[in-house]
Backbone bond lengths (Angstrom), bond angles and torsions (degrees), N, CA, C in turn:
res aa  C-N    CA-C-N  psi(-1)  N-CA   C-N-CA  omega(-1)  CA-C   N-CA-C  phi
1 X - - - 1.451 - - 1.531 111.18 -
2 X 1.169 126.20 -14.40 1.255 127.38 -144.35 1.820 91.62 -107.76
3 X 1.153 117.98 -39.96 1.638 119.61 158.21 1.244 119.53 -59.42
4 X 1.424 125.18 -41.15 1.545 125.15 163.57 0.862 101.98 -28.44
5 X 1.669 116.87 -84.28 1.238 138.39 -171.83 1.657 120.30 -28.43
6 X 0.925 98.90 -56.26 1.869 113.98 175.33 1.526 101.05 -57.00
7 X 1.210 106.01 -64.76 1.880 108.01 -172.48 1.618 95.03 -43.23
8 X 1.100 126.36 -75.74 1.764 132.35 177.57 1.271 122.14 -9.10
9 X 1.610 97.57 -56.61 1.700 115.90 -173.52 1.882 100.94 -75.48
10 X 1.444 99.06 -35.12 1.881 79.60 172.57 1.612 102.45 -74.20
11 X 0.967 138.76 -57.43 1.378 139.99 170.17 1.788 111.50 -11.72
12 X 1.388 101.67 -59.31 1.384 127.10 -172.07 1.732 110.93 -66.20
13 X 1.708 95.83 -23.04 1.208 104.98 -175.83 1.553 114.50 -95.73
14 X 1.300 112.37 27.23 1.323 116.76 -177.91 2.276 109.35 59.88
15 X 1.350 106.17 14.30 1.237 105.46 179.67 1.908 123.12 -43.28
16 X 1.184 133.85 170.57 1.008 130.08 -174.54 1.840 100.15 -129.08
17 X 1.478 99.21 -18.13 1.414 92.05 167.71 2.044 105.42 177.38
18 X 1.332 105.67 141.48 1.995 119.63 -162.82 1.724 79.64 -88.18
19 X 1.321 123.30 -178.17 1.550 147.21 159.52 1.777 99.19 -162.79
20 X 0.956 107.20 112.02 1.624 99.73 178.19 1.526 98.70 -130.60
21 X 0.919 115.35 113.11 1.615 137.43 172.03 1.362 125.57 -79.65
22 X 1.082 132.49 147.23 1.694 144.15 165.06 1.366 127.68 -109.39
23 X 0.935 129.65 93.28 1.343 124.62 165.08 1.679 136.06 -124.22
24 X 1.265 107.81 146.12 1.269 124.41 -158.81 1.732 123.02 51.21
25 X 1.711 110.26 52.14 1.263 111.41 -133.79 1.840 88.57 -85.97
26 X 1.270 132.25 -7.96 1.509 126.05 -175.91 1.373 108.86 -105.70
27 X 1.795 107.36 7.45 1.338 93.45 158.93 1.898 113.32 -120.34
28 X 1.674 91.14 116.41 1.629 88.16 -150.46 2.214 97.76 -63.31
29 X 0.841 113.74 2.28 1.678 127.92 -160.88 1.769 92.68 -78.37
30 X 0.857 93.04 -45.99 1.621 108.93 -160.86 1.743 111.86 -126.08
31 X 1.080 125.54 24.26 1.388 143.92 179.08 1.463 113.99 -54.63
32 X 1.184 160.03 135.53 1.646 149.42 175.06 1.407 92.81 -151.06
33 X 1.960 105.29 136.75 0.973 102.72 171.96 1.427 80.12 -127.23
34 X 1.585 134.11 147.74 1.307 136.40 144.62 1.538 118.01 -91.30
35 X 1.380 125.03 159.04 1.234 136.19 151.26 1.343 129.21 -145.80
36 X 1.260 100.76 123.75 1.749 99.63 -167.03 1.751 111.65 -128.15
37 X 1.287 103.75 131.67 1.652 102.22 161.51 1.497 106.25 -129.48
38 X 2.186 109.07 -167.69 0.838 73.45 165.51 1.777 88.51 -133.75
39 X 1.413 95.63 104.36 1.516 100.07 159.88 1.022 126.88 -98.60
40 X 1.540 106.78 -171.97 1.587 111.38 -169.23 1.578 131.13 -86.54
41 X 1.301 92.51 2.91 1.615 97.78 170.70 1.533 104.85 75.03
42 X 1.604 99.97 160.04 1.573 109.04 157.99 1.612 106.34 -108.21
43 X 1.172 112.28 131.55 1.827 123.79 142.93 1.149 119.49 -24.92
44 X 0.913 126.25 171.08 1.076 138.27 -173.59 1.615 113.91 -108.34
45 X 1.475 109.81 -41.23 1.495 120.08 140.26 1.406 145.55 -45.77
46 X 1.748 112.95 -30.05 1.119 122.79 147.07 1.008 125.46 -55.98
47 X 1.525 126.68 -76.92 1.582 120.46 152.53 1.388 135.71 0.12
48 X 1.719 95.20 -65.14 1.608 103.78 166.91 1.344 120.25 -54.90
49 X 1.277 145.31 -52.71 1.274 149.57 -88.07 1.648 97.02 -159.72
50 X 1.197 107.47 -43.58 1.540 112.57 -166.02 1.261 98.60 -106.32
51 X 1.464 129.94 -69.69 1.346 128.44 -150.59 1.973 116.27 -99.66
52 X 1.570 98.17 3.87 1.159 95.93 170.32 1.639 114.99 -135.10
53 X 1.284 89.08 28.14 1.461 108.48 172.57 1.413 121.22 -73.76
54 X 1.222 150.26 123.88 1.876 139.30 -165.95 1.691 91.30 -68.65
């Protein structure tokens, strides 16, 4: 669920395109998943202001 989630937020991020990779995925010790787009990010002000607002 937690990659869903990520794919979404680039989605959400106006992205143009996700790459989410696997590697070394049967060794749970050393496991890496990347995911990269290229969205627009949150601020740092958003964060503040919006999403940690009550």
């Amino acid at each position: 669920m937690a990659i869903y989630e990520l794919v979404k937020n680039s989605y959400d991020a106006d992205s143009s395109f996700v790459n989410v990779n696997f590697f070394n995925i049967q060794d749970k010790t050393n496991a890496i998943v990347t995911i990269e787009d290229n969205g627009t990010g949150l601020t740092s002000d958003v964060i503040e202001n919006v999403w940690l607002e009550p």
